[in-house]
Backbone as a printed PyTorch tensor [residue, N CA C, xyz], in Angstrom:
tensor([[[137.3030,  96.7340,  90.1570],
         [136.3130,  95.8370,  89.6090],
         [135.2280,  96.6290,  88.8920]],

        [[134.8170,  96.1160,  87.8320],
         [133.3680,  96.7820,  87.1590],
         [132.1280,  95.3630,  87.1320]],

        [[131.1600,  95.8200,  87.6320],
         [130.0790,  95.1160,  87.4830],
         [129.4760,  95.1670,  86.2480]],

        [[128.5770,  94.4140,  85.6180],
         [128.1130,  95.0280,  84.0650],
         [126.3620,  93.9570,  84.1710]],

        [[125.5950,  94.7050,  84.5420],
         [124.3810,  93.7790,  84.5920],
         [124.0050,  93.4080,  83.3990]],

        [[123.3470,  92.3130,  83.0460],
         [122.7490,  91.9180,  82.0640],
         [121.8220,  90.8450,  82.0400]],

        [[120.8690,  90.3300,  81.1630],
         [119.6810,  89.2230,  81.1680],
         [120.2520,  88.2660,  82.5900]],

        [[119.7940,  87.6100,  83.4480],
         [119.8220,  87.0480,  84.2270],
         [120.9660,  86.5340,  85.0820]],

        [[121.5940,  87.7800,  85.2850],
         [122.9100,  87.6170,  85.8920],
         [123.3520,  88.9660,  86.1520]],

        [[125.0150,  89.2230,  86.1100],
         [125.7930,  89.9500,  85.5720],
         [127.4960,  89.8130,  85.5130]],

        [[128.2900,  90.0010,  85.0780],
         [129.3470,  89.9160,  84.6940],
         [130.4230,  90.8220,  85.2270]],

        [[131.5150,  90.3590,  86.3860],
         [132.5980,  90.9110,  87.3770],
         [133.5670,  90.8560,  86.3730]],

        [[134.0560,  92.2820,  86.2310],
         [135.7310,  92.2550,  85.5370],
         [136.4730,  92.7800,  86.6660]],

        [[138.1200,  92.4170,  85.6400],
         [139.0040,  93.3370,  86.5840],
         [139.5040,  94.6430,  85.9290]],

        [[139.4460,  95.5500,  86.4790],
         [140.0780,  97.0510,  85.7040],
         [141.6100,  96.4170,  85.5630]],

        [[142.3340,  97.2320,  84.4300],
         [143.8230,  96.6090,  84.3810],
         [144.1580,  98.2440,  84.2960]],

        [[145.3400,  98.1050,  84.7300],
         [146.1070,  99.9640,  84.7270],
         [145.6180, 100.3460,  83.3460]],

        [[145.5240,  99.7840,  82.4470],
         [145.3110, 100.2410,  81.0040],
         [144.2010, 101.0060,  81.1090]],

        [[142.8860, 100.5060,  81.5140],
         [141.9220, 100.4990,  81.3640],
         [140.7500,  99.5740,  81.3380]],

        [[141.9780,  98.6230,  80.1610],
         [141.1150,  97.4300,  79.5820],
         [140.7310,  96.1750,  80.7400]],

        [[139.7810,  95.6480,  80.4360],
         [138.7340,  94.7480,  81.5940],
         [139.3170,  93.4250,  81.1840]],

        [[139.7680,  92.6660,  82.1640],
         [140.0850,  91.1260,  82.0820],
         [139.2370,  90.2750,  83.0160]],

        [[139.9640,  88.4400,  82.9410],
         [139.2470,  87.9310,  84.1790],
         [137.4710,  87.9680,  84.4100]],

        [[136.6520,  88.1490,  83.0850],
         [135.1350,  88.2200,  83.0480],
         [134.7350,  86.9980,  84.2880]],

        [[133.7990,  87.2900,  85.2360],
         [133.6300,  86.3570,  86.0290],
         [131.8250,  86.4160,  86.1060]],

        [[131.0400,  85.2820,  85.4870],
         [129.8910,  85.5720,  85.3100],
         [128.7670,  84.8440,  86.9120]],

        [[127.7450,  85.7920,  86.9490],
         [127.0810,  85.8320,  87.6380],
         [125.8400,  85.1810,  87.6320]],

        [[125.1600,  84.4510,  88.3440],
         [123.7920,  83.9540,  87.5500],
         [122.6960,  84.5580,  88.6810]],

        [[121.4580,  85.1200,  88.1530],
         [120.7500,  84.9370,  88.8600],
         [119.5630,  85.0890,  87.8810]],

        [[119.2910,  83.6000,  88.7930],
         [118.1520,  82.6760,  88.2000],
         [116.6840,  83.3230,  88.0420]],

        [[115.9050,  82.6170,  86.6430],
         [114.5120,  83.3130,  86.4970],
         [113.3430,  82.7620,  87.5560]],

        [[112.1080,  83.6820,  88.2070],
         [111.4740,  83.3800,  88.8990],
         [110.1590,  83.6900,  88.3090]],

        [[109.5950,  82.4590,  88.9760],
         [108.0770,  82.5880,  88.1880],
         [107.8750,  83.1320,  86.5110]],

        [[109.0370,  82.4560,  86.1520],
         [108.6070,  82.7040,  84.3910],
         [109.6110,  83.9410,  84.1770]],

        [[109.8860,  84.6180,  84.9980],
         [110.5240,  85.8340,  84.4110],
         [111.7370,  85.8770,  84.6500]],

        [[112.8450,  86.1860,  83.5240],
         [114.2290,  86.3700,  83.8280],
         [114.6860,  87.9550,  84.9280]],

        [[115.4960,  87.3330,  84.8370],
         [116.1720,  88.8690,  86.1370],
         [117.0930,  89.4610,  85.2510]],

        [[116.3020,  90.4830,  84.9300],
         [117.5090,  91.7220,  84.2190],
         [118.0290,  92.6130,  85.3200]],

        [[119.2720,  92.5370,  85.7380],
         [119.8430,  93.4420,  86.6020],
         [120.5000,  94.3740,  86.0140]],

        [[119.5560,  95.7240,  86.6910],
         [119.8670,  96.7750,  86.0040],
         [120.7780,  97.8530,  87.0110]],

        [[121.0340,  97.8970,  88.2670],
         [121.7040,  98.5210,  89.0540],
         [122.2950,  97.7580,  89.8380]],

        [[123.4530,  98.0340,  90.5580],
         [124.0000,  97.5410,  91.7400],
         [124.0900,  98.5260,  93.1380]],

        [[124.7110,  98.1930,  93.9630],
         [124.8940,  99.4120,  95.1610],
         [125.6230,  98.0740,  96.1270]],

        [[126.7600,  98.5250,  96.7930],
         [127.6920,  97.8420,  97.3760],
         [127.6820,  98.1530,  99.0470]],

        [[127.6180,  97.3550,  99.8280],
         [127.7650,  98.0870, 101.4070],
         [128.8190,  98.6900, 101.7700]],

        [[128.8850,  98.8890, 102.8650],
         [129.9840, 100.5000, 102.8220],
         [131.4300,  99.8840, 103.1030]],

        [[131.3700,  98.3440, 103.0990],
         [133.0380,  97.5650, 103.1660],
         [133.1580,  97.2190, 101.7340]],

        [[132.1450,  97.2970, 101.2930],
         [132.4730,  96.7440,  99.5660],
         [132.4780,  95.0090,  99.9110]],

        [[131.9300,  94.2670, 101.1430],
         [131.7990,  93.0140, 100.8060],
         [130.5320,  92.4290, 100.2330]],

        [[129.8150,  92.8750, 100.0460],
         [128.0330,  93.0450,  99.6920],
         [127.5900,  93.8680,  98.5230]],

        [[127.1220,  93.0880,  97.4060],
         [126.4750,  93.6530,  96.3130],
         [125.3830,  93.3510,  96.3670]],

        [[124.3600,  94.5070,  96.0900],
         [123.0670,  94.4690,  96.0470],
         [122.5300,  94.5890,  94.5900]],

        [[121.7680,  94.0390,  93.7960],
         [121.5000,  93.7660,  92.8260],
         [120.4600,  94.5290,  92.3740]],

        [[119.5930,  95.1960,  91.6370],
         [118.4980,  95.6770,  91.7400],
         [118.0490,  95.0490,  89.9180]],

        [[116.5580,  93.8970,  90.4380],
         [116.5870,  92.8990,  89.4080],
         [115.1290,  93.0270,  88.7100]],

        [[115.3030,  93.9980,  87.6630],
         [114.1690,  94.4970,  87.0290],
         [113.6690,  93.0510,  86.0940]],

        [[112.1480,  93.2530,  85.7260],
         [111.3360,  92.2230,  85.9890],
         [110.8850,  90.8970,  86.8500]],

        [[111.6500,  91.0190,  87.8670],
         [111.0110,  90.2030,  89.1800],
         [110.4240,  90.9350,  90.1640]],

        [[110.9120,  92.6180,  90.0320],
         [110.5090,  93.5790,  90.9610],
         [111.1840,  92.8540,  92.6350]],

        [[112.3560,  92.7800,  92.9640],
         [113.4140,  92.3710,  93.7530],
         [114.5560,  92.8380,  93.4740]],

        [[115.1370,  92.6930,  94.8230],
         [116.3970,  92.6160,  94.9680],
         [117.3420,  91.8670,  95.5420]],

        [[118.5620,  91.4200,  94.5560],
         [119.0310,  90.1620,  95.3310],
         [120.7200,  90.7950,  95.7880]],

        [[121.3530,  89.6630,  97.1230],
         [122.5260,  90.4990,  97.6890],
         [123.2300,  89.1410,  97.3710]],

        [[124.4110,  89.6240,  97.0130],
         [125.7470,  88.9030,  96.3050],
         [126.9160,  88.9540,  97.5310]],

        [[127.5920,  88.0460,  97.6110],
         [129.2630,  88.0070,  98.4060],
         [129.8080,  88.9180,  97.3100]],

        [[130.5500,  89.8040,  97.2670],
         [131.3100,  90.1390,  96.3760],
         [132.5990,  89.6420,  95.8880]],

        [[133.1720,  88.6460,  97.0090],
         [134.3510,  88.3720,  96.6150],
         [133.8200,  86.6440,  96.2170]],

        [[133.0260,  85.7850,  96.4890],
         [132.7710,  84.6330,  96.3520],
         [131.6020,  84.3950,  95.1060]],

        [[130.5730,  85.6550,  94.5670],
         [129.7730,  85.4190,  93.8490],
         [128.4830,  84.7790,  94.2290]],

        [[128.7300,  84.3720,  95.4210],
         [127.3780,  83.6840,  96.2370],
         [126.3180,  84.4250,  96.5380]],

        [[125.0540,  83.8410,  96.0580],
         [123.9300,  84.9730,  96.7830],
         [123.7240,  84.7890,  98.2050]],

        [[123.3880,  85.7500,  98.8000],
         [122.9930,  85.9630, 100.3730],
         [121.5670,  85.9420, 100.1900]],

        [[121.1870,  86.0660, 101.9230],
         [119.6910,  85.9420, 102.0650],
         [118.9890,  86.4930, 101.3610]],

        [[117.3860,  87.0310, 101.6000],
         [116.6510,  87.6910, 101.3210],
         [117.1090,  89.0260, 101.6080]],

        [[116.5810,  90.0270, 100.6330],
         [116.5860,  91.8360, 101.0070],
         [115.3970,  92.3960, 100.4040]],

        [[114.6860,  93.3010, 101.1110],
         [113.1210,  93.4040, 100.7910],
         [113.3060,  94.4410, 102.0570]],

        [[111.7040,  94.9640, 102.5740],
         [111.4020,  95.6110, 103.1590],
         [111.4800,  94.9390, 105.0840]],

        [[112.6210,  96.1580, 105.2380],
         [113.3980,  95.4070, 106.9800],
         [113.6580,  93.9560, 106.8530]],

        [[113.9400,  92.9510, 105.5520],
         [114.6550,  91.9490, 105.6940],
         [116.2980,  92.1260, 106.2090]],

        [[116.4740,  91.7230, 107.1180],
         [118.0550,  92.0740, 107.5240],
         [118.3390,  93.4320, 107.7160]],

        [[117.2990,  94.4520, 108.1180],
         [118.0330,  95.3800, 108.0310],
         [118.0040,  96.4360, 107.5500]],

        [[117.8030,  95.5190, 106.1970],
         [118.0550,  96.7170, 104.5620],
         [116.8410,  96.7440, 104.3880]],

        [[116.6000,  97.6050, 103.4820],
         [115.1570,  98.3820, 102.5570],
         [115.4810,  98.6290, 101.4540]],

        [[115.0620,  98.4750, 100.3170],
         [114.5520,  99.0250,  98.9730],
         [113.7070,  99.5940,  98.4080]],

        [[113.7090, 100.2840,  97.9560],
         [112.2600, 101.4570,  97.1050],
         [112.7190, 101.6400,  95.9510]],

        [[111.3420, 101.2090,  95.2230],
         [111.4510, 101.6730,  93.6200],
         [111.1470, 102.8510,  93.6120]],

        [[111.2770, 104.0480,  92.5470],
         [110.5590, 104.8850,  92.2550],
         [109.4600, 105.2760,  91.0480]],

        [[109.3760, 103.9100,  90.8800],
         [108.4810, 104.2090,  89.7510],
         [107.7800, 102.4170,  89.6280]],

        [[106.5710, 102.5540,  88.9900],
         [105.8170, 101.1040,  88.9360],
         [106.1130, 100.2890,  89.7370]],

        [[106.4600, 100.3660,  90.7520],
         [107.2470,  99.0430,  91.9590],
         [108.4530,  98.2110,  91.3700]],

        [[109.1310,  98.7490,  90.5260],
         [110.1960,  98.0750,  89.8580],
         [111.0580,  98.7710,  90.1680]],

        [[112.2820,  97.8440,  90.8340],
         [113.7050,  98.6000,  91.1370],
         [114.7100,  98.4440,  90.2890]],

        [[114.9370,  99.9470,  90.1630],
         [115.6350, 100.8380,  88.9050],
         [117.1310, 101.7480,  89.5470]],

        [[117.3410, 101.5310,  90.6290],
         [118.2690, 101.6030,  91.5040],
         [118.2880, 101.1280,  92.8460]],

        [[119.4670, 101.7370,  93.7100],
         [119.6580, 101.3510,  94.7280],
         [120.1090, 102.4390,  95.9750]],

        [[119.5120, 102.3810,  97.0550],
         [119.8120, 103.1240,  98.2220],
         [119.5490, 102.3870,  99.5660]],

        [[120.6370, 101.9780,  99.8930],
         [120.7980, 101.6410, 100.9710],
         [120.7540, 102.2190, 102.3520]],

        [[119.5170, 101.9230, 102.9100],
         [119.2230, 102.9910, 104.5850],
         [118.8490, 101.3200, 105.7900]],

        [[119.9740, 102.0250, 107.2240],
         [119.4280, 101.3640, 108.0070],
         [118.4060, 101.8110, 108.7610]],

        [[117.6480, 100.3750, 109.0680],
         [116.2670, 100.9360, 110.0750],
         [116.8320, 100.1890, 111.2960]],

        [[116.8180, 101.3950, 112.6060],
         [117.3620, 101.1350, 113.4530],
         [116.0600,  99.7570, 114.1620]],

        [[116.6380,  99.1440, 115.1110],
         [115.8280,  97.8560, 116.1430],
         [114.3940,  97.0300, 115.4550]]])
């Protein structure tokens, strides 16, 4: 599979032995408070059932089913678990996934 972020969403292909990408399966995620979600990174949990989104100009991050396209809960700071850090202006520009133990 290749992910491909773009203006308020992003777009699931399938790799084909060729190379070439079929099966485009589009993604939405919706604008908040006026601002669209450009998703500019992803990062996947370590089963590959969980995509994490990293959604520049909302300064968030949103988590995807990977196989259903559905968004999951909240992910933010010890929401579920997970953590995110920008490194720059509070806008997330990638992704690193760390658990915080209890």
């Amino acid at each position: 599979m290749l992910w491909l972020g773009r203006g308020n969403g992003c777009t699931k292909f399938a790799v084909n032995a060729d190379g070439t990408l079929s099966n485009p399966q589009d993604i939405t995620i919706a604008a908040s408070g006026g601002h669209q979600a450009l998703s500019v990174a992803a990062g996947f949990s370590a089963d590959g059932s969980t995509m994490y989104a990293a959604v520049n100009g909302q300064n968030r991050v949103v988590a995807l089913d990977a196989a259903t396209r559905v968004r999951l809960g909240p992910v933010g700071c010890r929401a579920m678990l997970k953590t995110c850090r920008s490194a720059w202006g509070g806008v997330p520009r990638g992704i690193r996934m760390t658990y915080l133990p209890g």
